[in-house]
N, CA, C and O atoms as CSV, one atom per row, in Angstrom:
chain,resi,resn,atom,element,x,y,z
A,1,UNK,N,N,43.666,122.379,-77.104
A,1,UNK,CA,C,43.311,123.376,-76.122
A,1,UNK,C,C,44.403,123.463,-75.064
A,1,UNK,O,O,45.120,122.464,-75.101
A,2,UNK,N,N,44.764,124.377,-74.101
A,2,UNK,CA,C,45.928,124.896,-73.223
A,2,UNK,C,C,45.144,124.552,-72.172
A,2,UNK,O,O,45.927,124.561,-71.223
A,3,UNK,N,N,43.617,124.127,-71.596
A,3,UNK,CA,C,42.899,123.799,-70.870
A,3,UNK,C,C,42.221,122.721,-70.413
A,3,UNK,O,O,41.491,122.285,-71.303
A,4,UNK,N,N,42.156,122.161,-69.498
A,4,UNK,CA,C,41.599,120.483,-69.095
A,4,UNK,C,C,40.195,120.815,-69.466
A,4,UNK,O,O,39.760,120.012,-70.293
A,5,UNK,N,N,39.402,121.679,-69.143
A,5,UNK,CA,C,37.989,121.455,-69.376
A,5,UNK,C,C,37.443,121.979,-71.079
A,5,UNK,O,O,36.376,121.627,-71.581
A,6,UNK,N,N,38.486,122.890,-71.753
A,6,UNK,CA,C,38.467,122.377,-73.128
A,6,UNK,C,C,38.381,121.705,-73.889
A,6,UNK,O,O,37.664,121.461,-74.860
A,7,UNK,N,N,39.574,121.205,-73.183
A,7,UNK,CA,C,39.995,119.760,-74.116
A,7,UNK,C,C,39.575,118.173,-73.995
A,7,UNK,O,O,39.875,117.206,-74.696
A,8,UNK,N,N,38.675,118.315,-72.700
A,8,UNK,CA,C,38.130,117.538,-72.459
A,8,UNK,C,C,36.353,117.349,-73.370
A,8,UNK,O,O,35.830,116.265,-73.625
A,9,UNK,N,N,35.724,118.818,-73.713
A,9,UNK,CA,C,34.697,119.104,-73.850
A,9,UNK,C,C,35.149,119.043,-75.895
A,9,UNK,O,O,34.391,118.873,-76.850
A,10,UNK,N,N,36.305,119.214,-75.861
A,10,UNK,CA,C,36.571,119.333,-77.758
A,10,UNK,C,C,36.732,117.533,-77.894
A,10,UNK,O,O,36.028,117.047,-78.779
A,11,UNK,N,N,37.614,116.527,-77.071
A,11,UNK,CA,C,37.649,115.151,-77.623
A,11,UNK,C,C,36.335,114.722,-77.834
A,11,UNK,O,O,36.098,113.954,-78.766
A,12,UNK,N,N,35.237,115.213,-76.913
A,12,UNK,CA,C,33.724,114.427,-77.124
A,12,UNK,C,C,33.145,115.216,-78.074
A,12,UNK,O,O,32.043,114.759,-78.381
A,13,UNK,N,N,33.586,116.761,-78.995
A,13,UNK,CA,C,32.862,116.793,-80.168
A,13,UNK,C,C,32.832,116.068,-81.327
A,13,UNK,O,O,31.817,115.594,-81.837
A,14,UNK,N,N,33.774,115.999,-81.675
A,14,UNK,CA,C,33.717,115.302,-83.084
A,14,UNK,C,C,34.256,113.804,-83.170
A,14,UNK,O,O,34.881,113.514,-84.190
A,15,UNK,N,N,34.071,112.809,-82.177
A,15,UNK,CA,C,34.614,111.313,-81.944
A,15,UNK,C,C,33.946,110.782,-83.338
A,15,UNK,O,O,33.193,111.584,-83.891
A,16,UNK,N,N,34.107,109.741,-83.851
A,16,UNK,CA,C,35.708,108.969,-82.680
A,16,UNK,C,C,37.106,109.224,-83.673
A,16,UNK,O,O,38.188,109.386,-83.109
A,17,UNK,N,N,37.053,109.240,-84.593
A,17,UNK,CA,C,38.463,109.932,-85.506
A,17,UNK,C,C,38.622,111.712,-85.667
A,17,UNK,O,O,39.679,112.172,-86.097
A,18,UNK,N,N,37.863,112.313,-85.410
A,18,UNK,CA,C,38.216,113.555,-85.950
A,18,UNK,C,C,38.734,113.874,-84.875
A,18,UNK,O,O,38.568,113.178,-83.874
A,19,UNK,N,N,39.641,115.258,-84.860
A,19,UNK,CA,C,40.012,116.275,-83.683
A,19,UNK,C,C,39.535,117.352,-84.136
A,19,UNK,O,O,39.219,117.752,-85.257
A,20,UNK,N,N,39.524,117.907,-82.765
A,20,UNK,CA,C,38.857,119.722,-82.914
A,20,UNK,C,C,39.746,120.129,-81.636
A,20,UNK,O,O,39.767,119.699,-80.483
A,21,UNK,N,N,40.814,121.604,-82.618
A,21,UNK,CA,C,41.501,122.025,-81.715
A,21,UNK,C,C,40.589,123.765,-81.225
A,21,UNK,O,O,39.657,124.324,-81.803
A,22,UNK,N,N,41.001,123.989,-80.555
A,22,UNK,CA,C,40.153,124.910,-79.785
A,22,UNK,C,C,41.231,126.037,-78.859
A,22,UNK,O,O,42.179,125.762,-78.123
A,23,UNK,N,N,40.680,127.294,-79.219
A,23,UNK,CA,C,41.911,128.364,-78.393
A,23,UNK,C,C,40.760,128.860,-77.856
A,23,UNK,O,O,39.785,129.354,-78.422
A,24,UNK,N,N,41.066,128.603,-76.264
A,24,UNK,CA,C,39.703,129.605,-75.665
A,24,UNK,C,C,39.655,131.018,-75.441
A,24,UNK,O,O,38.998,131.612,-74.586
A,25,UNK,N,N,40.379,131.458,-76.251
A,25,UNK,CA,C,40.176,132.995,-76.040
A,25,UNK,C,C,39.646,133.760,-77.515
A,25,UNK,O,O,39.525,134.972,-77.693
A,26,UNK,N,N,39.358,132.588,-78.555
A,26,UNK,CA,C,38.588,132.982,-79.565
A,26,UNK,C,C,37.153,132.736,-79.204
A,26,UNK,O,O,36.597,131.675,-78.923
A,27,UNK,N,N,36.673,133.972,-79.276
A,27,UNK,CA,C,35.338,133.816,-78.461
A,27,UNK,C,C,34.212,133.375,-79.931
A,27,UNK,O,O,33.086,133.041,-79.563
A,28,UNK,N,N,34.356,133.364,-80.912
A,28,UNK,CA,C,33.560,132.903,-81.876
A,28,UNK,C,C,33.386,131.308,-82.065
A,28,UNK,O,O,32.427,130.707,-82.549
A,29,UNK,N,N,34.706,130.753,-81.492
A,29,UNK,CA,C,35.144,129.570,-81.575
A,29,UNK,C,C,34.031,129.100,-80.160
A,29,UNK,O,O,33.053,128.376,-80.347
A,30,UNK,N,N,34.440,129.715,-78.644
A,30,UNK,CA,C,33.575,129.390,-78.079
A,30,UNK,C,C,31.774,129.379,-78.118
A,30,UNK,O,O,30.976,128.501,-77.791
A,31,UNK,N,N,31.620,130.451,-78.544
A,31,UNK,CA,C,30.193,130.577,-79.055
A,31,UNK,C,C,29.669,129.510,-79.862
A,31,UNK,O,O,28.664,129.021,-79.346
A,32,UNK,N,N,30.025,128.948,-81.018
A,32,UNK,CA,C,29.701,128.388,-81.781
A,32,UNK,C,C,29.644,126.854,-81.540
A,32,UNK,O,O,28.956,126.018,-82.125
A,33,UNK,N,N,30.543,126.693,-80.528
A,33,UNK,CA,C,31.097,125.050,-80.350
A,33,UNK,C,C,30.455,124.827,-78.715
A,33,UNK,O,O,29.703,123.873,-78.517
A,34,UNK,N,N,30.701,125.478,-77.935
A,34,UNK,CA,C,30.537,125.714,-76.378
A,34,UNK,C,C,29.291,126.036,-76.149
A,34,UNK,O,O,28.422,125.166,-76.096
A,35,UNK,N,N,29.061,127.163,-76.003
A,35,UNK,CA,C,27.796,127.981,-75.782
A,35,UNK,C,C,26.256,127.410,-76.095
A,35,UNK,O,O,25.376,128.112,-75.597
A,36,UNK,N,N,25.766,126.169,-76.894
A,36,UNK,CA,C,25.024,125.788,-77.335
A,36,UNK,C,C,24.921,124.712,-76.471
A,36,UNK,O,O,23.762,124.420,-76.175
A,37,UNK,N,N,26.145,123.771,-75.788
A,37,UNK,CA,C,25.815,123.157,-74.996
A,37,UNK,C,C,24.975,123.065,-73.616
A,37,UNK,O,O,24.546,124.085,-73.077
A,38,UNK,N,N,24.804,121.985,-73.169
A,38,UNK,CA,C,23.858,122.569,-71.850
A,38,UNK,C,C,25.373,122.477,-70.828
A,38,UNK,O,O,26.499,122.010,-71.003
A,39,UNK,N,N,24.465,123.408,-69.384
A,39,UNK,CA,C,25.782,123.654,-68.777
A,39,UNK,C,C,26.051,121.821,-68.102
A,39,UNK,O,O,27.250,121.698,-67.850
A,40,UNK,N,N,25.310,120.582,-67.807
A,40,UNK,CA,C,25.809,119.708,-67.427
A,40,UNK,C,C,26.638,118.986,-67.669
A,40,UNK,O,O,27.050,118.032,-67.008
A,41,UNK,N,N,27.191,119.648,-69.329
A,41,UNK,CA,C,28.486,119.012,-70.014
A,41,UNK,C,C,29.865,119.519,-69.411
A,41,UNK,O,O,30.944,118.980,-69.656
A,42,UNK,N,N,29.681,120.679,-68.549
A,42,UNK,CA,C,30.763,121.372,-67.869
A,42,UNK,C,C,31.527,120.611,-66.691
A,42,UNK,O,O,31.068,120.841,-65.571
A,43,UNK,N,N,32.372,119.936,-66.744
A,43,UNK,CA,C,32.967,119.468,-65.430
A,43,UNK,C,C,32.379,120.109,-64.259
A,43,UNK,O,O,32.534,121.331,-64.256
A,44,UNK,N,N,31.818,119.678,-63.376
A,44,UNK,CA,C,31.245,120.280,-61.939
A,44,UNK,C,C,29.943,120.543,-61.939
A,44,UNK,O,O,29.290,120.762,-60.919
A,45,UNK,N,N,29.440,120.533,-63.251
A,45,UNK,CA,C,28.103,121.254,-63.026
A,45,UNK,C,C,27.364,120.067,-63.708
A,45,UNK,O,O,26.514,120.508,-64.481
A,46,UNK,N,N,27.402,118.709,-63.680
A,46,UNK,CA,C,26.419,117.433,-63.839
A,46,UNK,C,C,25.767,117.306,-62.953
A,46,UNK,O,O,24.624,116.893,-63.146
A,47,UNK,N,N,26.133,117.552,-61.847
A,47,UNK,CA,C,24.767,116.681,-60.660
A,47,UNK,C,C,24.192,117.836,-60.172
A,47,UNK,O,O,23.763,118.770,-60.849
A,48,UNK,N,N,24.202,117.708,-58.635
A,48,UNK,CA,C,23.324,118.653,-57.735
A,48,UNK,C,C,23.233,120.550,-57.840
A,48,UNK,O,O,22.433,121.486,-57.844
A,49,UNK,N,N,24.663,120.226,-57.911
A,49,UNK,CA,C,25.775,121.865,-58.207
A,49,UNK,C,C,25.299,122.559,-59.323
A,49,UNK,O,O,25.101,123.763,-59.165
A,50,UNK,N,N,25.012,121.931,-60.711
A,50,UNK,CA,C,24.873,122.199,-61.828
A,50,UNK,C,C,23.501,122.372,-61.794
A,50,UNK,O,O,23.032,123.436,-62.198
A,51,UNK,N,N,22.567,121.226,-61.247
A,51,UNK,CA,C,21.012,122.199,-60.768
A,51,UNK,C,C,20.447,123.031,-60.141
A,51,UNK,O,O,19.281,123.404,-60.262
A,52,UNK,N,N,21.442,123.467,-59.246
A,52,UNK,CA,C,21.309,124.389,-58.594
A,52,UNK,C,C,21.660,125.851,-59.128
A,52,UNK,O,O,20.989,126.835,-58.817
A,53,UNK,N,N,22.636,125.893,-59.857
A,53,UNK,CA,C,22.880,127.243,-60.952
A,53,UNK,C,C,21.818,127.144,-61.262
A,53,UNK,O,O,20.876,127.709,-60.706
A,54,UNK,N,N,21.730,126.165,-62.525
A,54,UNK,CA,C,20.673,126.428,-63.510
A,54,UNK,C,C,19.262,126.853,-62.886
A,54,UNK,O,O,18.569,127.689,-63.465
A,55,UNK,N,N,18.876,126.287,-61.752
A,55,UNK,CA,C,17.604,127.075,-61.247
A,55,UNK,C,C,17.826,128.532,-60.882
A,55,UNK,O,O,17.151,129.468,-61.310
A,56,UNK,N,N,18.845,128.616,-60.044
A,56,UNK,CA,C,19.189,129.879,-59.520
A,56,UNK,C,C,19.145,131.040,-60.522
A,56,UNK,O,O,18.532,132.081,-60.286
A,57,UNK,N,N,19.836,130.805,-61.666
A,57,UNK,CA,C,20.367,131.838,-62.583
A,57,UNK,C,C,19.820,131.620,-63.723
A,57,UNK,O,O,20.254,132.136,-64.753
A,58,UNK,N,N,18.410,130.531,-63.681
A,58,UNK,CA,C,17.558,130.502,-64.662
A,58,UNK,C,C,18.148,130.362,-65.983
A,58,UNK,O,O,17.418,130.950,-66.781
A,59,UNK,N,N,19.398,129.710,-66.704
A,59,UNK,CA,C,19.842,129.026,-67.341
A,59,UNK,C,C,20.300,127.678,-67.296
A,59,UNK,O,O,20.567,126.905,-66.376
A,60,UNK,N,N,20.328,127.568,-69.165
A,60,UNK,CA,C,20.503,125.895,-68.982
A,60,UNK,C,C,21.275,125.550,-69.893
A,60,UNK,O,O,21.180,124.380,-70.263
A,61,UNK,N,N,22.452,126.575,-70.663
A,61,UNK,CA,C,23.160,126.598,-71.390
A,61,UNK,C,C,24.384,126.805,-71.250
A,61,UNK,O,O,24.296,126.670,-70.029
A,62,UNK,N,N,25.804,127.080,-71.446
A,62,UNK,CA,C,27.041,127.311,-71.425
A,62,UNK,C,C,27.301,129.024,-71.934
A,62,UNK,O,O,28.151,129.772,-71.453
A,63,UNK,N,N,26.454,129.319,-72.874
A,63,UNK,CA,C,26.045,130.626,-73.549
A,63,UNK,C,C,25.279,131.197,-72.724
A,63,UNK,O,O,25.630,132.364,-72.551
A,64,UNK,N,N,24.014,130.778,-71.887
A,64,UNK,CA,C,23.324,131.704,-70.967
A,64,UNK,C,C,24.353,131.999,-69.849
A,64,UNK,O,O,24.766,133.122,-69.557
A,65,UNK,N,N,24.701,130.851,-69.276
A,65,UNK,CA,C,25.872,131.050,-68.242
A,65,UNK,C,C,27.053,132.359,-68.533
A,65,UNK,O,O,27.432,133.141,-67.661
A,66,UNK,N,N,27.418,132.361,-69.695
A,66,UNK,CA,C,28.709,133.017,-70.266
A,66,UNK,C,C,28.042,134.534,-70.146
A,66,UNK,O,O,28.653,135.504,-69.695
A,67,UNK,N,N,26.656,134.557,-70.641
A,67,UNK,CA,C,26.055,136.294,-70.293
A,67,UNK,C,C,25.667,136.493,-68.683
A,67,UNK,O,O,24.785,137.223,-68.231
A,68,UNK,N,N,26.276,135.921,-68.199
A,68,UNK,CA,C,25.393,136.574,-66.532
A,68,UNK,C,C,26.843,136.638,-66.399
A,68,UNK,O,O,27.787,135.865,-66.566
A,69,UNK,N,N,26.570,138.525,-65.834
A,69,UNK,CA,C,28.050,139.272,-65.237
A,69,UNK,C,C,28.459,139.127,-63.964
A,69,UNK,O,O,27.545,139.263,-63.151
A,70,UNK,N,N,29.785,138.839,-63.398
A,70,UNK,CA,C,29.841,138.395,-62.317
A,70,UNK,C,C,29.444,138.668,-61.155
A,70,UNK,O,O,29.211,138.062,-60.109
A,71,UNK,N,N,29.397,140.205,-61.728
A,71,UNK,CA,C,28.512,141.009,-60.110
A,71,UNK,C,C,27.390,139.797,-59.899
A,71,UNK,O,O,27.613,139.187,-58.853
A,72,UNK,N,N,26.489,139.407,-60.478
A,72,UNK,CA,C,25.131,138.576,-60.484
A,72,UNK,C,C,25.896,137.404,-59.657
A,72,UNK,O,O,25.867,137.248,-58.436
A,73,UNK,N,N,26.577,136.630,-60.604
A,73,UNK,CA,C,26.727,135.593,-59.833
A,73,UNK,C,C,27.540,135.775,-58.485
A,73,UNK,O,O,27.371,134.957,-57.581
A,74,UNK,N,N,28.359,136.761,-58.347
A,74,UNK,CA,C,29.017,136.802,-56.995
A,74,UNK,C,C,27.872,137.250,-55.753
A,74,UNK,O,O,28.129,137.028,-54.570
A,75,UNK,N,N,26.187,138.111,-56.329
A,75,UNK,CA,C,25.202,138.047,-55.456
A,75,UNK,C,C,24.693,136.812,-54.897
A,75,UNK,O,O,24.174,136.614,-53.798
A,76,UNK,N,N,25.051,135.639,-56.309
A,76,UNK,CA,C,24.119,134.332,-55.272
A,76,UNK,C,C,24.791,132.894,-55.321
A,76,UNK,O,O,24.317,131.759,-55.374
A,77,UNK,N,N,26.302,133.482,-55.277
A,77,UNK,CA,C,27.078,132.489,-54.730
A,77,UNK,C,C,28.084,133.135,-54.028
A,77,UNK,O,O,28.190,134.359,-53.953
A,78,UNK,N,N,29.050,132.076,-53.355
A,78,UNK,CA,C,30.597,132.754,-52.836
A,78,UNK,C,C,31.493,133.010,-53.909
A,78,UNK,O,O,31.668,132.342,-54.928
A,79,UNK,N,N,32.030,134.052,-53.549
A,79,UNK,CA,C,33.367,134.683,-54.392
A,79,UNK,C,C,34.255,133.433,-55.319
A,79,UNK,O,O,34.765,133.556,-56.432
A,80,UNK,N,N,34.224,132.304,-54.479
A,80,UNK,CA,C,35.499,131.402,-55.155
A,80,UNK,C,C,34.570,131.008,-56.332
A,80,UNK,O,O,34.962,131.180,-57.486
A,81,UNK,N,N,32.723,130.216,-55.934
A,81,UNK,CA,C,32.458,129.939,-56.794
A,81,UNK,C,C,31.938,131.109,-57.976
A,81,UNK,O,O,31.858,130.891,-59.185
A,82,UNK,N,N,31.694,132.076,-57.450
A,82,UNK,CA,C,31.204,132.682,-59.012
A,82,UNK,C,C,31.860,132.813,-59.782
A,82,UNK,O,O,31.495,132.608,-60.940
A,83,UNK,N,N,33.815,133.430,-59.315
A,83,UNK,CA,C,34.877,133.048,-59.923
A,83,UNK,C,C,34.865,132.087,-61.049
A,83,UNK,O,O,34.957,132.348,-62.249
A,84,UNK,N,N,34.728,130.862,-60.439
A,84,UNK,CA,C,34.705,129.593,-61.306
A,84,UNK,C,C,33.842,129.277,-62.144
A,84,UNK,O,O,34.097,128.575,-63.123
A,85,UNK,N,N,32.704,129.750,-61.876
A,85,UNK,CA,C,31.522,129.802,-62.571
A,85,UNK,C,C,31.862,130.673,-64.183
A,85,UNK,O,O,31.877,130.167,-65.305
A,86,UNK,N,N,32.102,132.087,-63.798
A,86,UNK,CA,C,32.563,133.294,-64.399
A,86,UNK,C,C,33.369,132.342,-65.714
A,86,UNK,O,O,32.941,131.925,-66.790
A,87,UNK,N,N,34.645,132.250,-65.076
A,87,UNK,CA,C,35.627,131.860,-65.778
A,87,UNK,C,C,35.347,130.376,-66.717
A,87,UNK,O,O,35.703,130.269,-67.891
A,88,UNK,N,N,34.554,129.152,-65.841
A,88,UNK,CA,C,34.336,128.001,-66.498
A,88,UNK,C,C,33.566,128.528,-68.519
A,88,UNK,O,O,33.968,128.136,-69.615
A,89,UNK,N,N,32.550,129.384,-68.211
A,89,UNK,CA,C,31.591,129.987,-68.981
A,89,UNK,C,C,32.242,130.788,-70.039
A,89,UNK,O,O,31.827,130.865,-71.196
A,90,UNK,N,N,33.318,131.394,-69.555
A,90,UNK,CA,C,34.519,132.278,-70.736
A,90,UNK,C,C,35.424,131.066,-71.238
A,90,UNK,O,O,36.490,131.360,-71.778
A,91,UNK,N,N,35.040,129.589,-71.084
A,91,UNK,CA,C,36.550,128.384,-71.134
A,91,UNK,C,C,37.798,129.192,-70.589
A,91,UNK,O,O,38.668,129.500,-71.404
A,92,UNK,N,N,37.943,129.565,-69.222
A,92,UNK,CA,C,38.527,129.834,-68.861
A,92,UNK,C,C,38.950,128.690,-67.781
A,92,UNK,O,O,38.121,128.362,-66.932
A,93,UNK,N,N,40.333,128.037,-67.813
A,93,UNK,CA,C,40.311,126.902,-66.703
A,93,UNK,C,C,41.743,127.057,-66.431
A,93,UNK,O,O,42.626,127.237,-67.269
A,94,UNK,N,N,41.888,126.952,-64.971
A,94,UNK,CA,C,43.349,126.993,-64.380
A,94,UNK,C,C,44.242,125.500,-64.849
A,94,UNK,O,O,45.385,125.489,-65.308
A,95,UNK,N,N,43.445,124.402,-64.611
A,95,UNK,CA,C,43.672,123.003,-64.559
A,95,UNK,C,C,44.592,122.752,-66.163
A,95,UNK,O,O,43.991,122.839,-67.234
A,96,UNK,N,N,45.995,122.462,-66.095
A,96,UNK,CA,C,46.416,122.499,-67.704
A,96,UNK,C,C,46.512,121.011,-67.873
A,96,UNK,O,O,46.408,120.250,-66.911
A,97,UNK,N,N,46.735,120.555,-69.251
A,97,UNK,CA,C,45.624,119.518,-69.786
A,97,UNK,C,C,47.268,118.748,-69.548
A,97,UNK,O,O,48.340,119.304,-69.787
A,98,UNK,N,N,47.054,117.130,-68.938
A,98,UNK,CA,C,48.201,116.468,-69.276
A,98,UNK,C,C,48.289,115.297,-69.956
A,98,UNK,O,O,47.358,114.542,-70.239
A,99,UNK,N,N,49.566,115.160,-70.234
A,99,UNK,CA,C,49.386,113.945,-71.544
A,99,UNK,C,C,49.306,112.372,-70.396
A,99,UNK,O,O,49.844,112.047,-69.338
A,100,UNK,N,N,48.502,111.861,-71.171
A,100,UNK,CA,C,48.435,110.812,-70.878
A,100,UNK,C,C,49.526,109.438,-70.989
A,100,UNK,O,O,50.045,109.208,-72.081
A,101,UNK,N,N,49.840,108.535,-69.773
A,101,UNK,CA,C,50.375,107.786,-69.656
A,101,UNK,C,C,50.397,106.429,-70.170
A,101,UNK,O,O,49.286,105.932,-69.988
A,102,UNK,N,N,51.241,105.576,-70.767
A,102,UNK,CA,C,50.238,104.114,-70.562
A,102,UNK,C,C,49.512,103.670,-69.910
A,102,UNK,O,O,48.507,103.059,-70.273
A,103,UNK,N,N,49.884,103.891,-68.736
A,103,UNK,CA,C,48.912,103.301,-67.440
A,103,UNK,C,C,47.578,103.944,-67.346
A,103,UNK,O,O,46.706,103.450,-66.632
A,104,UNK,N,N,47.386,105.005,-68.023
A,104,UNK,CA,C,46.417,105.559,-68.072
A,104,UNK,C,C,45.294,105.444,-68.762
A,104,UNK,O,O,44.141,105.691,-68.409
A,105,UNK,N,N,45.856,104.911,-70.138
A,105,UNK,CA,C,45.083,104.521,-71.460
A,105,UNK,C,C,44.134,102.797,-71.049
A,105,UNK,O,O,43.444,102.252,-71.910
């Protein structure tokens, strides 16, 4: 994936030997692999933040999230977050994925 929250969300599909590469702008690819998840698998949206969508916008999926148009979410959040919201839901992520260090491993 070209994306941190991709590629973070593709190493925990298929562990512990397989890989799954992932282009987020194939939206069949997202649908099928993404969209089924719940949204607390999304970086940011595990704790308080992530219950609070999901009540708000009455989803509890990555796929329900991905159908609410931004006009909606820019009604019942701020601009930066519906943005992020918007975009997290399309695997859309600014954050690009980096290779890991020894020190890191």
């Amino acid at each position: 994936s070209t994306n941190k929250t991709m590629a973070k969300l593709a190493s925990g599909l298929k562990k512990p030997n397989r890989q799954a590469l992932v282009n987020p702008s194939d939206q069949q690819t997202l649908r099928k692999l993404f969209h089924p998840l719940p949204l607390g698998r999304l970086r940011g949206l595990g704790g308080k933040f992530g219950d609070h969508v999901a009540v708000t916008l009455q989803v509890q999926t990555v796929g329900q999230l991905a159908q609410v148009p931004l006009t909606s979410l820019q009604e019942k959040f701020n601009a930066e977050k519906a943005q992020w919201l918007f975009d997290m839901a399309q695997g859309r992520c600014n954050e690009p994925v980096k290779e890991r260090t020894k020190a890191m491993r």
